[in-house]
C-alpha positions in Angstrom: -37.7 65.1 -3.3 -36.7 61.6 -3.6 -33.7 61.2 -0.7 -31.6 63.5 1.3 -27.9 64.3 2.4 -25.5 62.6 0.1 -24.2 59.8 -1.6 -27.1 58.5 -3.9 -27.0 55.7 -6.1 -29.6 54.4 -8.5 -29.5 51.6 -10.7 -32.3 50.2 -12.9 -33.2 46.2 -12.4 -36.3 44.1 -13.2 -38.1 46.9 -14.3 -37.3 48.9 -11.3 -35.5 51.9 -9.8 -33.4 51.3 -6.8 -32.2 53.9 -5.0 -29.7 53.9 -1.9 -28.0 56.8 0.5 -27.0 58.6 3.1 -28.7 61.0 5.6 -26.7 62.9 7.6 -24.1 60.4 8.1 -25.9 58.2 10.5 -28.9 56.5 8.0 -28.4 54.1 4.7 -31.9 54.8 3.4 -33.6 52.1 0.2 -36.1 53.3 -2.0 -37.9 51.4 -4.4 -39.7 53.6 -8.1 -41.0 53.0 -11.3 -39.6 54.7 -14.2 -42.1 57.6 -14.6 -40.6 58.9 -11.0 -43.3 57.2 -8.6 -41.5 56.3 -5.7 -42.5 53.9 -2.6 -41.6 54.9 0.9 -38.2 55.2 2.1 -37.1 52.0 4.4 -33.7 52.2 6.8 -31.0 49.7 5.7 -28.8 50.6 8.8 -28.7 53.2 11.2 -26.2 54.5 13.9 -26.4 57.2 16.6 -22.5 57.3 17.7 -20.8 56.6 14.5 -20.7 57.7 11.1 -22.2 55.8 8.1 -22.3 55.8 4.6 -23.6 54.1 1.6 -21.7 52.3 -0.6 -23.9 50.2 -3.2 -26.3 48.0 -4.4 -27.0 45.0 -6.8 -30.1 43.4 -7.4 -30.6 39.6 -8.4 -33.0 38.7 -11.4 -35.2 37.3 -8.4 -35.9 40.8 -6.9 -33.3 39.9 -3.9 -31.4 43.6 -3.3 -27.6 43.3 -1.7 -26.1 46.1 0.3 -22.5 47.3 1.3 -22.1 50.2 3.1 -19.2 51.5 5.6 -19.6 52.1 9.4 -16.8 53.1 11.9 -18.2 51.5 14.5 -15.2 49.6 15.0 -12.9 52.4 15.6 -12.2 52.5 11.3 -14.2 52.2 8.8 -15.0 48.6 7.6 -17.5 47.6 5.4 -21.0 46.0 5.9 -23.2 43.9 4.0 -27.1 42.8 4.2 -29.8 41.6 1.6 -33.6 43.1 1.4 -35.8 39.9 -0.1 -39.7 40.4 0.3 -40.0 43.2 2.7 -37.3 41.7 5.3 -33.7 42.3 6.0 -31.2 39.7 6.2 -28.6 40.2 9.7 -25.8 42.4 8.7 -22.2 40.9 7.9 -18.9 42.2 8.0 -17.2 40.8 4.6 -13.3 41.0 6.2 -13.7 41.3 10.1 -10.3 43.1 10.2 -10.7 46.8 11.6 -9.0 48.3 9.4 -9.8 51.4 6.9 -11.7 50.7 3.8 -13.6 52.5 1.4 -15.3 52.6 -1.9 -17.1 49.4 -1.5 -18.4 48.6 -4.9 -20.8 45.4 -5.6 -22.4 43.2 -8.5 -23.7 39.9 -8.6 -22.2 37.3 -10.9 -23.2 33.7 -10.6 -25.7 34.6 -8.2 -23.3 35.7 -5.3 -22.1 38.7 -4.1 -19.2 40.2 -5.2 -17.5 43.4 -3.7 -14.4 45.0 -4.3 -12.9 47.8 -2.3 -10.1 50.0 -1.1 -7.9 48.5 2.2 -5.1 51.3 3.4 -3.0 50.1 6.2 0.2 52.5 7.0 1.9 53.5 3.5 -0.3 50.8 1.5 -3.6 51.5 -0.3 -4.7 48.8 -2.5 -7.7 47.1 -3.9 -9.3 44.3 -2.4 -11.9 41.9 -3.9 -14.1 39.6 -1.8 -16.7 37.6 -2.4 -19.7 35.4 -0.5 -19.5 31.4 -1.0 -21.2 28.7 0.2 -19.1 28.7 3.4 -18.4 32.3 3.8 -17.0 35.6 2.8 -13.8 34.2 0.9 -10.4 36.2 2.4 -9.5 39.5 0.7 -7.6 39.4 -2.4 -5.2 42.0 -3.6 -6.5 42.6 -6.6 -3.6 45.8 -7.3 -1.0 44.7 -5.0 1.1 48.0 -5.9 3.0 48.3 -3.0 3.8 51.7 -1.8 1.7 53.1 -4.8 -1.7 54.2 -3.5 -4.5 52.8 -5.5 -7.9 54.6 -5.7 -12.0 54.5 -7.1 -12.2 50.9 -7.6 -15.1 50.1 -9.8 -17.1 46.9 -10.3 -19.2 45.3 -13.7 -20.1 41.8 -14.8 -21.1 40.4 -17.4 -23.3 37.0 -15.5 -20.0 35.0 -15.1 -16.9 37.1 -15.4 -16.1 40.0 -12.8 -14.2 43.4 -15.0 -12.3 45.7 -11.9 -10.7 49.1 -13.0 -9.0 51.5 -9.8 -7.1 54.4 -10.8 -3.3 54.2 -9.6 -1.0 56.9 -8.3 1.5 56.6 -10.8 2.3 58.3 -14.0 -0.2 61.2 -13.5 -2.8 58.6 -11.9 -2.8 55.7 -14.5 -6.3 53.9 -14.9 -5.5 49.9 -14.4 -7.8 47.0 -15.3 -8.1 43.5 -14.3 -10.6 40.8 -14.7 -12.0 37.0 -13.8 -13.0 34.8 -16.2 -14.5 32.6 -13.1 -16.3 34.3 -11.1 -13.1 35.9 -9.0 -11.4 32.2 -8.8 -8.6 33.6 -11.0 -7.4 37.2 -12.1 -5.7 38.3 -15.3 -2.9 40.7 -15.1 -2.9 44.5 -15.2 
C-alpha cells in the first residue's frame, strides 16, 4: 500500500515519483518513489482536526523544489492553500486569493519558475475559472479565465510547456462544451476561447 483514502496524484519529475493525497479528509499526505515502486516514508503537508481537507496538486521544479495546493474550509468555504517542500522543510502555508469564498479543483504547474494555479470560483449563480499566479510581490489577483456568466464552468486543467500556460474547463453549454485558452507569457495575456 502506497497511500490511503482518496484523491491521489502522481506525477513523474527529475527521475522521481511524487505522490500527493487525502486521508480521511483531515491529512494532505507527500510521498516520495523511485520507479521500480520503492517508496520513502509518507510526510504531512497539512493537517486539520475541525475541518475538512483535500488535496489538490503538485508541481515540481527542475531543482527538486515540490509546490502544493490543496483546499481547506477552514474559513467557513473552501479556499485554496499553497506551500513548497525544498530539502526536507516546508515553506509557511499561503492562501493564493484571501477571499472566503468556494473554490475547487485547484490545478498547478510551474512555468518560468513560478507557480501557477488555476481553479474553479462559484459565488451565487456564477462558476467560473480563475487563474492566479505567484510574482515577485505576491499572489497576482484572480483572473477570469472563462468569464461565462451565468454558465457554470467545470474541471479546469493546467499544462505548460516552460513559458506558455495551455487551460481547458469543460462549460455547461451545448451538452457541456470543452473550451481552451492559453498564455503565450507566462499568464500576462490570454488568447480567446
Amino acid at each position: 500500500t502506497v497511500g490511503e483514502d482518496s484523491r491521489p496524484i502522481i506525477i513523474f519529475a527529475n527521475g522521481i515519483l511524487h505522490l500527493v493525497y487525502t486521508i480521511n479528509e483531515k491529512q494532505v499526505m507527500y510521498r516520495q518513489g523511485n520507479i521500480n515502486g520503492t517508496w520513502g516514508a509518507a510526510v504531512q503537508v497539512a493537517s486539520e482536526t475541525s475541518f475538512t481537507l483535500y488535496n489538490g496538486g503538485l508541481a515540481v521544479e527542475p531543482n527538486g523544489t515540490v509546490h502544493f495546493v490543496y483546499l481547506d474550509n477552514k474559513c467557513g468555504n473552501y479556499n485554496i492553500y499553497y506551500k513548497t517542500y525544498s530539502g526536507g522543510v516546508f515553506s509557511a502555508e499561503t492562501t493564493p486569493l484571501s477571499e472566503c469564498i468556494y473554490k475547487n479543483k485547484p490545478r498547478i504547474v510551474i512555468a518560468g519558475g513560478k507557480p501557477h494555479i488555476i481553479f474553479k470560483r462559484s459565488a451565487p449563480g456564477i462558476d467560473d475559472i480563475f487563474y492566479t499566479r505567484l510574482d515577485a510581490t505576491g499572489w497576482i489577483p484572480g483572473v477570469n479565465i472563462s468569464n461565462s456568466g451565468t454558465t457554470a464552468s467545470h474541471n479546469p486543467t493546467i499544462t505548460t510547456n516552460g513559458s506558455s500556460i495551455y487551460v481547458a474547463w469543460g462549460e455547461g453549454q451545448n451538452g457541456h462544451d470543452v473550451l481552451f485558452r492559453y498564455s503565450p507569457d507566462e499568464g500576462t495575456t490570454w488568447s480567446g476561447t
